[in-house]
Every structure is written in C-alpha cells, then in structure tokens.
PASEBA-1860 file (N, C-alpha, C; in nm, 3 decimals):
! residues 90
1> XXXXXXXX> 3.865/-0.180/-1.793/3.868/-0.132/-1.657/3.734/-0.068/-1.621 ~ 3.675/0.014/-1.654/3.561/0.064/-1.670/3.412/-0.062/-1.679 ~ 3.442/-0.074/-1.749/3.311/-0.262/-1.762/3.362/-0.314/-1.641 ~ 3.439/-0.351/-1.599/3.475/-0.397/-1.451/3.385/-0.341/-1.332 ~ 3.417/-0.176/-1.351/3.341/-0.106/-1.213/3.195/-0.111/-1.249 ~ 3.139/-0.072/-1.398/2.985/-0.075/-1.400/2.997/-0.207/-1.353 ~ 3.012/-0.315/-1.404/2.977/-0.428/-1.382/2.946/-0.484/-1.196 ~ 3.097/-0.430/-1.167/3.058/-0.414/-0.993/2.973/-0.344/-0.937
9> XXXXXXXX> 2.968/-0.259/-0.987/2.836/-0.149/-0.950/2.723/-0.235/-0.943 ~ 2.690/-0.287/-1.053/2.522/-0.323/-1.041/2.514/-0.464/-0.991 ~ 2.593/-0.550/-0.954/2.579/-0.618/-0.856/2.611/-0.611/-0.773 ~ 2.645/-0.495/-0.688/2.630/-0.431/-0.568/2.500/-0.396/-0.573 ~ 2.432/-0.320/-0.654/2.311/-0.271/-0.665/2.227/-0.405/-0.682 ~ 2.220/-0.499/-0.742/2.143/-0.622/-0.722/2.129/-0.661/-0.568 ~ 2.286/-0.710/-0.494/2.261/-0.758/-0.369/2.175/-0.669/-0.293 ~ 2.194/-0.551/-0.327/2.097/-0.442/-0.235/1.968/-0.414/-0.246
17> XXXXXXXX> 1.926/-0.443/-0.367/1.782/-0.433/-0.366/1.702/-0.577/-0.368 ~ 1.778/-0.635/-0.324/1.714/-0.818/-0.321/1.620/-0.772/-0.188 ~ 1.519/-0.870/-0.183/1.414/-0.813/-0.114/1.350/-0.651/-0.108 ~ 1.406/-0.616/-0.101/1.346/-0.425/-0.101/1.269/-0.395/-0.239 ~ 1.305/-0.481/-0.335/1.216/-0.424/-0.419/1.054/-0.390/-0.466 ~ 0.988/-0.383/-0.296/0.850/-0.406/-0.330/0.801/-0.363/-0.210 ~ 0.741/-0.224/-0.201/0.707/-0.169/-0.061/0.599/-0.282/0.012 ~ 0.608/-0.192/0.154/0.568/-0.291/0.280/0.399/-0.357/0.234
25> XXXXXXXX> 0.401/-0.491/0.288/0.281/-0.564/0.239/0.136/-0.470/0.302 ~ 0.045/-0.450/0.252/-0.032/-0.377/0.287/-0.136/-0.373/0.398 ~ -0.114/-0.485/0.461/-0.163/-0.555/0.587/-0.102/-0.460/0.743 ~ 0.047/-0.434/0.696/0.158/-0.429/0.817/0.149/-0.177/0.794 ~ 0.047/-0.242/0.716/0.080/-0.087/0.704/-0.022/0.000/0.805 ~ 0.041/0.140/0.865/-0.060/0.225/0.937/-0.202/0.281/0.865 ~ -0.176/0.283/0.735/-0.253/0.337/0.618/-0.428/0.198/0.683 ~ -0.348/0.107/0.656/-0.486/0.019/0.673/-0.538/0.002/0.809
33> XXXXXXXX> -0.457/0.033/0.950/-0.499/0.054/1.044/-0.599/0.172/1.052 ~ -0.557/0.261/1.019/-0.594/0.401/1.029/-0.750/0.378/0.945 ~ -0.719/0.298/0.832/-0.848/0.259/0.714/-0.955/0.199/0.799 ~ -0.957/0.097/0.890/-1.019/0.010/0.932/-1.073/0.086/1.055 ~ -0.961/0.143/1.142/-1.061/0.259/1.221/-1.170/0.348/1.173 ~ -1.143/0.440/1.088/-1.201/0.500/1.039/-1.336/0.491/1.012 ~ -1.323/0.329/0.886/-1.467/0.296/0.860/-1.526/0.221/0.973 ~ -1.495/0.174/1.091/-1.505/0.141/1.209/-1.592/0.267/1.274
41> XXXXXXXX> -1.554/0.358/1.299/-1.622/0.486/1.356/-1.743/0.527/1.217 ~ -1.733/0.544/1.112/-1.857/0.585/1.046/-1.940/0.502/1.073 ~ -1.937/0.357/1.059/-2.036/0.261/1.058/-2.085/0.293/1.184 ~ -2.040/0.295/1.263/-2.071/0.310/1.444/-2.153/0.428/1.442 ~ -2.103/0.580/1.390/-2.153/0.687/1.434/-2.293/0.689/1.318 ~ -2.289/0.589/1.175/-2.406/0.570/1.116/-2.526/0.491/1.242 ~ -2.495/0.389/1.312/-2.528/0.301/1.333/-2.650/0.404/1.472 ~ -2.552/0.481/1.517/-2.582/0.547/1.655/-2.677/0.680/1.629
49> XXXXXXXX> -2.624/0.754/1.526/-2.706/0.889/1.478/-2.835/0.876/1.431 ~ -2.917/0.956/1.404/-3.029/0.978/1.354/-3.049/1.052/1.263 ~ -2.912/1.149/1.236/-2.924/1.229/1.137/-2.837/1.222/0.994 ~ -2.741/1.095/1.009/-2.648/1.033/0.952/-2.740/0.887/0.886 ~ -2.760/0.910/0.782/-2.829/0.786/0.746/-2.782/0.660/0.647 ~ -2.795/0.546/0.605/-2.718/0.457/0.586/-2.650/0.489/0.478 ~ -2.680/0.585/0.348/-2.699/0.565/0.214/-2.530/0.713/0.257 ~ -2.544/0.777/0.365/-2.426/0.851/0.320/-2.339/0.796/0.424
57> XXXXXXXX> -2.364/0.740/0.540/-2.258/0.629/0.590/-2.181/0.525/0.517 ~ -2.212/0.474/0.415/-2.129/0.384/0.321/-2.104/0.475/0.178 ~ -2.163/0.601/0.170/-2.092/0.633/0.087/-1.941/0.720/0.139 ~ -1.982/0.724/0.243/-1.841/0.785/0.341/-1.709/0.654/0.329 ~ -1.794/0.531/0.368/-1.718/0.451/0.417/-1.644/0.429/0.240 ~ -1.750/0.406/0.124/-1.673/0.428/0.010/-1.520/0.518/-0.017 ~ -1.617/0.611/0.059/-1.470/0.720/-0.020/-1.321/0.690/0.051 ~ -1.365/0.670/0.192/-1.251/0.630/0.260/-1.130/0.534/0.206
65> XXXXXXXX> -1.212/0.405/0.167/-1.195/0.296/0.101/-1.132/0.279/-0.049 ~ -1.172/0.456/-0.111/-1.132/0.464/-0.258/-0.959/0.543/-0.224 ~ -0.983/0.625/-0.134/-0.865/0.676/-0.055/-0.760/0.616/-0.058 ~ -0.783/0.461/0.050/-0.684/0.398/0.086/-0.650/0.309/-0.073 ~ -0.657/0.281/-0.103/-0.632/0.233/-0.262/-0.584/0.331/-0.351 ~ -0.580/0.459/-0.379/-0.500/0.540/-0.446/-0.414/0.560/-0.378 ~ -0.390/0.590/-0.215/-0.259/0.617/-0.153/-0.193/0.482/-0.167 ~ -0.242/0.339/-0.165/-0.122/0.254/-0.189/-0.088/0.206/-0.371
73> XXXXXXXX> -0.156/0.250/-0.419/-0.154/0.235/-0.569/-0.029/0.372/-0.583 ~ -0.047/0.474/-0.512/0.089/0.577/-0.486/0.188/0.525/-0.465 ~ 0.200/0.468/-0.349/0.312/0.432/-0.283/0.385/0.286/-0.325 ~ 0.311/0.217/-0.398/0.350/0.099/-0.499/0.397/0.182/-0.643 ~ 0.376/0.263/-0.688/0.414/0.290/-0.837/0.571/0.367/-0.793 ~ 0.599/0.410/-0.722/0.745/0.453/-0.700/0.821/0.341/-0.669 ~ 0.777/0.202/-0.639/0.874/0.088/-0.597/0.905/0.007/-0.748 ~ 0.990/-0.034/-0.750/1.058/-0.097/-0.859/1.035/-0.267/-0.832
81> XXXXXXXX> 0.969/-0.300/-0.897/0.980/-0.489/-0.881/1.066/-0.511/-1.010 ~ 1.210/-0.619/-0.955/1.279/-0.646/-1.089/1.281/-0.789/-1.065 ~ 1.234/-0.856/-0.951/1.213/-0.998/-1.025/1.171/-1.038/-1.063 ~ 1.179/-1.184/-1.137/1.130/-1.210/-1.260/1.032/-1.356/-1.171 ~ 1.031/-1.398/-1.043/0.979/-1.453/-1.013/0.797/-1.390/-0.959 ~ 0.718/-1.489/-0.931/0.612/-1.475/-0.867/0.599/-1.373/-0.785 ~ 0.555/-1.238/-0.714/0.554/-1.174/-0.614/0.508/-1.264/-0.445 ~ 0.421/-1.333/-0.486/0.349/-1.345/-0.392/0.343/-1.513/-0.357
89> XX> 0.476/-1.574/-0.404/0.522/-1.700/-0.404/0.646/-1.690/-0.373 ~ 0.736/-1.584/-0.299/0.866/-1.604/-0.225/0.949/-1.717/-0.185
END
C-alpha cells in the first residue's frame, strides 16, 4: 500500500516537472535586456566623453558582462535538469 502512494507520488512529480525542469532560456530573460542596455549606454557614454576612455569603457562593459553570467550560472544551479535527453534538441 505504501509503494503504491510513493510510487504515485513521483509520477505525479514526473508529469509536473516535464518541461519545467530548466529555467527560462536566456535570451527571453530581463537580466539580458537590462545586460545589453547597459553595455549599450557605456559604449555610448565611452564613445561621447572625454574623460571616460576606451581601456575603462570595456573594462566596465567586462564587468557587466562577468555579472550577467554569474547571475545566470545562479539562477541555473538551483534548476534541476532530469532528462536524459539533449537540452537543446527538444
């Protein structure tokens, strides 16, 4: 009786995490909007200033860039991938 309910349990828990198991593609995310503005305005305000010069405009635009890659390297290590197929061949 018991092996019955685990057993129901986790294929309840299967049907439910079918698709979900793999946070939002990183394209659709605000993180990379917000990313692309950002280095969008340094390059610009490098491009425009006189006192902002190239060598710390891209190292700005670096850090930004190292930013957005640890916050989704964050936000990917709390998601669980349990299939056993391809990710990126659906």
């Amino acid at each position: 009786m018991a092996a019955t309910e685990a057993e129901g349990r986790r294929a309840s828990y299967a049907t439910r995490s079918i698709g979900s198991d793999e946070t939002k593609n990183a394209l659709k995310t605000t993180e990379f909007v917000a990313m692309v503005v950002v280095i969008a305005a340094i390059l610009i305000a490098t491009w425009v200033s006189d006192t902002l010069n190239d060598v710390r405009g891209w190292t700005l635009v670096a850090a930004v860039a190292i930013g957005y890659m640890l916050s989704r390297g964050l936000a990917k290590s709390g998601s669980r991938y349990l299939g056993g197929e391809d990710a990126l061949n659906r």
